[in-house]
N, C-alpha and C positions, 0 to 999 in steps of 0.2 A: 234857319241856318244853324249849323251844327258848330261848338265851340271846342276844340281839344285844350286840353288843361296840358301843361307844360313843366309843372312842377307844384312838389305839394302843398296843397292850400284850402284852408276851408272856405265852405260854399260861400258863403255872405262875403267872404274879402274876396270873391274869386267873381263874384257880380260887380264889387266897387272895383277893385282894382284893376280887372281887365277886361270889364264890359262896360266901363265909366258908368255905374245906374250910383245914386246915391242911396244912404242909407235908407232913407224913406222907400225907396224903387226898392229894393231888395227887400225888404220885409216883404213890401205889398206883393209883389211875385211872388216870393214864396208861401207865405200866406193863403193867397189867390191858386196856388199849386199851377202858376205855369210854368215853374220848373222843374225841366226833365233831365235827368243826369244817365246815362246808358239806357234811357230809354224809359226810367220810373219816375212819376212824379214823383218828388222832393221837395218836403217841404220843413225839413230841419237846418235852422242857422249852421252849426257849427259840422253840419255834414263834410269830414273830409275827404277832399281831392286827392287823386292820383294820378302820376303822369299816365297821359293815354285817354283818360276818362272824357265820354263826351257829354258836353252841357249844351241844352236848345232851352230857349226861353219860346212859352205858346203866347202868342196875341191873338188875343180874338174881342170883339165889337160885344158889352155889355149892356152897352145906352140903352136899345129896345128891351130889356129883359125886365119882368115886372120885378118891383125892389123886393119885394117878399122874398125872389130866386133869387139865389149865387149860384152863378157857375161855375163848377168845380173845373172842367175840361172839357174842350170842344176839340174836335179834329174833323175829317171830311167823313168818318164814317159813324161816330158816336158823339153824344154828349151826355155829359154828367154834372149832375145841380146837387142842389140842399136842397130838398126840401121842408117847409117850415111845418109846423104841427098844427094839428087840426085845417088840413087841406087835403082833399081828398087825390089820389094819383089817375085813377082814372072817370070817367064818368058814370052818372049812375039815374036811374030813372027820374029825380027827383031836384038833379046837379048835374048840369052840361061844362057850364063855363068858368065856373071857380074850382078847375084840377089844375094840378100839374102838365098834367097833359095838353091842356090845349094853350097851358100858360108856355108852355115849350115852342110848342105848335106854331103860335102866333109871333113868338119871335124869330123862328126861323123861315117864316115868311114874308117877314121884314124886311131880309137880307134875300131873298129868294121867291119869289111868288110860288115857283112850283113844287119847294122843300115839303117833306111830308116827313112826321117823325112815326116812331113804332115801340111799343113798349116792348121789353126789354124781362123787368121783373116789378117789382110796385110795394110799395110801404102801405101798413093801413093809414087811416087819415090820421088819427091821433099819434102816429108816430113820424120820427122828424129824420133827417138826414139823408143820405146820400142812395141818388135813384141814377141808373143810366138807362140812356134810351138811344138805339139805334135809327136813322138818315133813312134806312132803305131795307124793305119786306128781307131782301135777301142775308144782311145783315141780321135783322133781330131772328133769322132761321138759325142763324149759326150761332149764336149766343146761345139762343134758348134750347137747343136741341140738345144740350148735356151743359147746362146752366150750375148742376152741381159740382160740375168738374171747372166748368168755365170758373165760377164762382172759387175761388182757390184758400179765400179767408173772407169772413164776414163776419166784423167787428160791431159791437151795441155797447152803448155804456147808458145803466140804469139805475134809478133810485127805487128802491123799493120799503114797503113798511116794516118795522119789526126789526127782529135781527134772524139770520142764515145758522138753522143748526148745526150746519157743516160751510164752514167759510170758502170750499171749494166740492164741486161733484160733477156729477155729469146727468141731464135727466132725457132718458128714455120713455116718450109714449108714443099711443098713438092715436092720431086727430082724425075725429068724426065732424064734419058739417052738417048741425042737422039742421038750420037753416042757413039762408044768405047772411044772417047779422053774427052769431054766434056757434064758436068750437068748443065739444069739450074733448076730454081724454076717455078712450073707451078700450077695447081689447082690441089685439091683435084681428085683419081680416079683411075682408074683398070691400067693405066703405069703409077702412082705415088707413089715413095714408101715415107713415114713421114719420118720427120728426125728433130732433140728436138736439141737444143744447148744452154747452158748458159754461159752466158760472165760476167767477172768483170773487168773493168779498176783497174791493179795495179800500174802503173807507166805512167807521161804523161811527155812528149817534145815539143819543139816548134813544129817540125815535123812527130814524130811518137808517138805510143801508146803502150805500154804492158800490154796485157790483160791475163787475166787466164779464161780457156775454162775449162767446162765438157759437154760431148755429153752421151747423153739419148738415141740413138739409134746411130748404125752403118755404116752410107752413103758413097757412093763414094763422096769425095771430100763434105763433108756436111760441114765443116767448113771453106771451102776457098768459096764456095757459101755464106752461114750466112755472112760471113764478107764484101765480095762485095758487098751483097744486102743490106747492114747497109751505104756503100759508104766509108769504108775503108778496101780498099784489102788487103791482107796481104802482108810485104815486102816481093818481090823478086816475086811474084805471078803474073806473065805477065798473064796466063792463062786467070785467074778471075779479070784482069784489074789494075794491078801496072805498070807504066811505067818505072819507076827506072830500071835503069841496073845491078842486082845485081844476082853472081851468083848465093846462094843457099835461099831457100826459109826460112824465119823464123817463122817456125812452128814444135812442136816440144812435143811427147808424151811423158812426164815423168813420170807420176804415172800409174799403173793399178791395182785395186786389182780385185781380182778373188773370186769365190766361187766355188772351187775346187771340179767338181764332182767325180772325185775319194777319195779322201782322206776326203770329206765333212767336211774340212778345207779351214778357210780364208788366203789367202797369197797376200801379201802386196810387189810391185814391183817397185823402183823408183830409177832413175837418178837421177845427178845432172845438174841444170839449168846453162847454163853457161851464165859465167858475160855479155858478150856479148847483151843479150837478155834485161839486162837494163839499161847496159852503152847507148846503142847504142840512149835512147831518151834523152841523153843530148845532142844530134845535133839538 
């Protein structure tokens, strides 16, 4: 049910005060991102109201979800998780039943015996955050069939070693797979697919860096290349050249907004960064 705002007010007093949820209830929705305001999840307190503006609060059944997943957002035709680091998204010769994938999978046939889910797009396993996956074949066609355009913004925030000789750029290559485990950057040409990445240094340390990414196209591993080929790999990234012993990789998709080709609405999808990711360059 759809809520018209009536006069101006910010989001969080516009949950207590005329949706009776208490303060606890409003964080946690918002938080949780099932709040949609014209349509975008919202998940800023002090987000202001305008007469006209519409607010829907999403509910949907967590219980069966394994606790590793948060779901970010569910509706009849998609859903959108966290996922956690070092989990792999889809399966792999070796790994059937600890993905993402079937961890979706299995809770939406909880609720549905005949629910099938479909990917969408996918995170390597060492990296953490926000994956969406489409309900129905016909769905994840539309998604994926201009997934770069669908894809409208795509946010990472990463710690990396060293310090950025240039605290902002943009890095241009192009990615060769020459096996299934590892990309590197090679020339321009028919096995080379582009891959766009822009960086900004937001926080620096004696020993690491926290940087805020958005990637312009979709690579394997496009951003753990970009940042070894700058000479600061990403913590925890033995992969692409970190020597550190650290278990999980910090790297980590918090924002995605979409241009929804069903509903030819924009939706707005985001986590929170945890502290972690800027305490950690005061070492």
């Amino acid at each position: 049910m759809e809520h018209v705002v009536d006069e101006p007010i910010i989001l969080i007093d516009y949950l207590m005060l005329k949706l009776g949820k208490t303060h606890k209830q409003a964080k946690s929705l918002l938080t949780n991102g099932q709040v949609v305001v014209n349509d975008k999840v919202e998940t800023r307190y002090n987000k202001p109201l305008l007469p006209g503006a519409l607010v829907k609060i999403n509910s949907f059944n967590t219980k069966n979800m394994d606790s590793r997943v948060e779901i970010i957002y569910e509706d009849k035709d998609i859903i959108v998780v966290n996922k956690p680091s070092n989990m792999l998204t889809v399966a792999t010769s070796s790994e059937k039943e600890n993905t993402l994938y079937h961890l979706v999978g299995e809770y939406l046939k909880k609720k549905n015996k005949s629910a099938k889910v479909f990917i969408v797009h996918r995170l390597d396993r060492e990296t953490s955050g926000i994956v969406l996956f489409a309900k129905a074949e016909k769905v994840k066609e539309l998604f994926q069939k201009n997934w770069d355009t669908v894809a409208k913004e795509r946010l990472y925030i990463a710690v990396v070693n060293g310090h950025l000789e240039k605290k902002y750029g943009k890095v241009v290559q192009y990615l060769v797979e020459k096996d299934e485990y590892k990309v590197f950057a090679g020339k321009k040409g028919p096995d080379s697919k582009e891959a766009i990445t822009l960086y900004k240094v937001v926080k620096e340390g004696s020993k690491y860096s926290t940087i805020d990414i958005e990637i312009k196209t979709g690579r394997k591993n496009q951003i753990r290349v970009a940042m070894s080929s700058l000479g600061n790999p990403i913590l925890g990234d033995k992969k692409y050249g970190c020597k550190e012993k650290i278990k999980n990789m910090y790297l980590l998709a918090y924002k995605l907004v979409i241009n929804n080709p069903i509903t030819k609405k924009e939706q707005t999808f985001k986590i929170n960064i945890p502290d972690e990711y800027y305490d950690i360059t005061k070492k």
